[in-house]
C-alpha positions in Angstrom: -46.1 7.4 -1.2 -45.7 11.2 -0.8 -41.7 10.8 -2.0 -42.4 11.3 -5.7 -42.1 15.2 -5.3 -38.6 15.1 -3.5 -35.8 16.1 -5.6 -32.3 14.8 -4.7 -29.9 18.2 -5.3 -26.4 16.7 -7.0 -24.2 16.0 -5.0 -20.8 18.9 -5.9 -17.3 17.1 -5.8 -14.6 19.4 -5.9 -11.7 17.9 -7.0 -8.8 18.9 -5.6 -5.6 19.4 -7.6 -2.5 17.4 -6.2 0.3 19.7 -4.9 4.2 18.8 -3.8 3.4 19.0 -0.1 0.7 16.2 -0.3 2.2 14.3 -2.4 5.3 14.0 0.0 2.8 13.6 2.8 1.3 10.6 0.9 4.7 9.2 0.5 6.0 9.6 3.6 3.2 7.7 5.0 3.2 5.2 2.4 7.2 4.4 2.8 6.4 4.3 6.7 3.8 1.4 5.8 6.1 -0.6 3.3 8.7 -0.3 6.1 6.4 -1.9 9.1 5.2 -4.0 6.5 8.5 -5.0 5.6 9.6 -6.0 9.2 6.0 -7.8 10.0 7.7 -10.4 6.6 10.5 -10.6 7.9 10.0 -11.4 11.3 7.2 -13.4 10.3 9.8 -15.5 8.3 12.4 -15.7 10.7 9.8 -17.2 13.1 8.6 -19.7 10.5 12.0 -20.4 9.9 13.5 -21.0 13.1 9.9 -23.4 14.2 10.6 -26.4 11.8 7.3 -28.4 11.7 7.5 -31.9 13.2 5.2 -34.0 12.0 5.4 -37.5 10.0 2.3 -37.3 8.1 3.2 -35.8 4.6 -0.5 -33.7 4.2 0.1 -31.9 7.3 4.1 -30.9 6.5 2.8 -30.0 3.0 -0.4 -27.3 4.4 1.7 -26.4 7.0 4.2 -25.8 4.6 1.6 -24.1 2.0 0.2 -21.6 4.4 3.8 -20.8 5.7 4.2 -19.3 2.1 0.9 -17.8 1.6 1.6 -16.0 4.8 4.9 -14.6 3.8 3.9 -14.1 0.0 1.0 -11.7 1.3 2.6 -9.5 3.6 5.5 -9.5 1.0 2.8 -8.3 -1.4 1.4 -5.3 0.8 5.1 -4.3 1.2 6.0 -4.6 -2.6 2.6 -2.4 -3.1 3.7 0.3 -0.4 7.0 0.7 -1.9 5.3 0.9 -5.2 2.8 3.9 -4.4 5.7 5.6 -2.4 7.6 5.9 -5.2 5.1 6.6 -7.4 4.3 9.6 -5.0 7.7 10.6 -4.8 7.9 10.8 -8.8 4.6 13.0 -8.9 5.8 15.4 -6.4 9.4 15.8 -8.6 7.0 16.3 -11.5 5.1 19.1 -10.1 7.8 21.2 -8.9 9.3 20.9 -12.3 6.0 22.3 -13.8 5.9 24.7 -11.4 9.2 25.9 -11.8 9.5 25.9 -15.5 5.7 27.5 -15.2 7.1 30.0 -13.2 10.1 31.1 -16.0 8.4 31.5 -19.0 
């Protein structure tokens, strides 16, 4: 009714620049998931593993079977992407304190 006359301000984003420190911070963290997530699999799998199913009906041995996998394959997927961004991090931070340090010669 009245809210033709109201003007939004825009919105500032200040982007901030990535520095050494966060970017270890950010691995760190992301290393302590892939780990967790890492033991989650494998005691996951262990379980699965050592629980055989027993069942004579093939359909239920082959779900069973099917959602065994999908359940491993996922929690092996968050790991793989963990470990990923970890090192990923790791890499940046080694890349800015070259740039810093060869900034900091010339």
């Amino acid at each position: 009714m009245s809210d033709q006359n109201v003007t939004q301000a825009p919105e500032q984003r200040t982007q901030v620049s990535p520095t050494p420190f966060r970017c270890l911070t950010g691995a760190i963290m992301s290393g302590g998931l892939a780990f967790a997530s890492y033991s989650l699999m494998m005691a996951s799998a262990t379980t699965f593993a050592n629980k055989p199913i027993h069942s004579d009906n093939p359909m239920v041995v082959n779900l069973s079977s099917a959602v065994r996998t999908l359940v491993v394959g996922i929690i092996a997927l968050g790991t793989g992407i963990f470990g990923v961004v970890a090192i990923g991090l790791l890499a940046l931070a080694v890349q800015l304190l070259v740039q810093q340090l060869t900034k900091q010669k010339s």
